[in-house]
N, C-alpha and C positions, 0 to 999 in steps of 0.2 A: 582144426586141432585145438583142443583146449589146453591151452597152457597155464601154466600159474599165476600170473599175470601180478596188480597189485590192486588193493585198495586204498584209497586215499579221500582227503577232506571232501574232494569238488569229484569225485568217481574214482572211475577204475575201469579195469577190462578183466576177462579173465577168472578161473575159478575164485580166486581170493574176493573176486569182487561182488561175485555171485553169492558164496560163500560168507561176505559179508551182513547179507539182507535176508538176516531172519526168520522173517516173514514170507519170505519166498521160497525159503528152503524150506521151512512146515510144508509151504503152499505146496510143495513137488511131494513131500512124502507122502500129501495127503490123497494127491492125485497117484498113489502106488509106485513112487518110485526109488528105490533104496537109498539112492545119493544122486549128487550133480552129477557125476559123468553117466550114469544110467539113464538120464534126462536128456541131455545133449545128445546120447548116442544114440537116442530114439529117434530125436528131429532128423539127424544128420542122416539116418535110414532111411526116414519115412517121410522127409517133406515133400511136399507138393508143390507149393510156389518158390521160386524164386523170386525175390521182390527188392525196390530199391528205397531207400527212406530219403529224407529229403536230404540229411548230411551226407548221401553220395555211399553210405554203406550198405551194403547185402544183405538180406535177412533172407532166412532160410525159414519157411512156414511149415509144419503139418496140422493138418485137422483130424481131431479125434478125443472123443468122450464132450463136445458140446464147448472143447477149446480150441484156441491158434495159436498152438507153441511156435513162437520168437525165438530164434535165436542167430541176433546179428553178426557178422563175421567183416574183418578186415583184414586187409592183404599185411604180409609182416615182412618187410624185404629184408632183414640179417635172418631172420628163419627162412625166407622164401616158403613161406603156405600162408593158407588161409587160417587168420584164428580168430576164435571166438572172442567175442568182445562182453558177453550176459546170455541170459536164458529167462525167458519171461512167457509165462502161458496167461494169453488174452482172452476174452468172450468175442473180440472182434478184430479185422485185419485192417483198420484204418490208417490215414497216414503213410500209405506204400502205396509204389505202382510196380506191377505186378510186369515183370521183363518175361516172366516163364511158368508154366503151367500142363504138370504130369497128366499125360491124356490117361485116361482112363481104359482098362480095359474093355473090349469088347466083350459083350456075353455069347 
């Protein structure tokens, strides 16, 4: 779930924090996509791996167009779901191990 979360000096989690970083939000429109939640709501369709980072969070990965959209999630217990923590599309999936991986169709 992307909540609104906040931004702050030392980070943030959440649209506001996403929504903070400029440079990443060009970076999505550039990559075709109207806004944050149209971005999120792509990975959250189409990821592929599930993966763990080292701080013990969840990242949700898809590949697609020559990137590894990122987008890490943490458990929220007064909401009880999973929420998004950012959204970040990478040229690479490093720094995770990888707990799960969409087989692939058969042809």
């Amino acid at each position: 779930m992307l909540l609104n979360g906040v931004e702050g000096r030392s980070g943030g989690w959440g649209y506001e924090h996403i929504a903070a970083k400029e440079n990443r939000t060009a970076h999505l429109r550039g990559l075709g996509f109207r806004d944050i939640h149209a971005y999120v709501g792509f990975v959250l369709d189409a990821f592929q791996w599930l993966t763990l980072q080292a701080d013990g969070r969840l990242i949700l990965v898809a590949e697609a167009d020559g990137y590894f959209h990122h987008v890490p999630v943490q458990w929220n217990d007064g909401m009880e779901c999973w929420a998004v923590t950012t959204a970040i599309p990478k040229r690479n999936m490093r720094n995770v191990m990888p707990l799960w991986t969409k087989l692939k169709a058969a042809r």
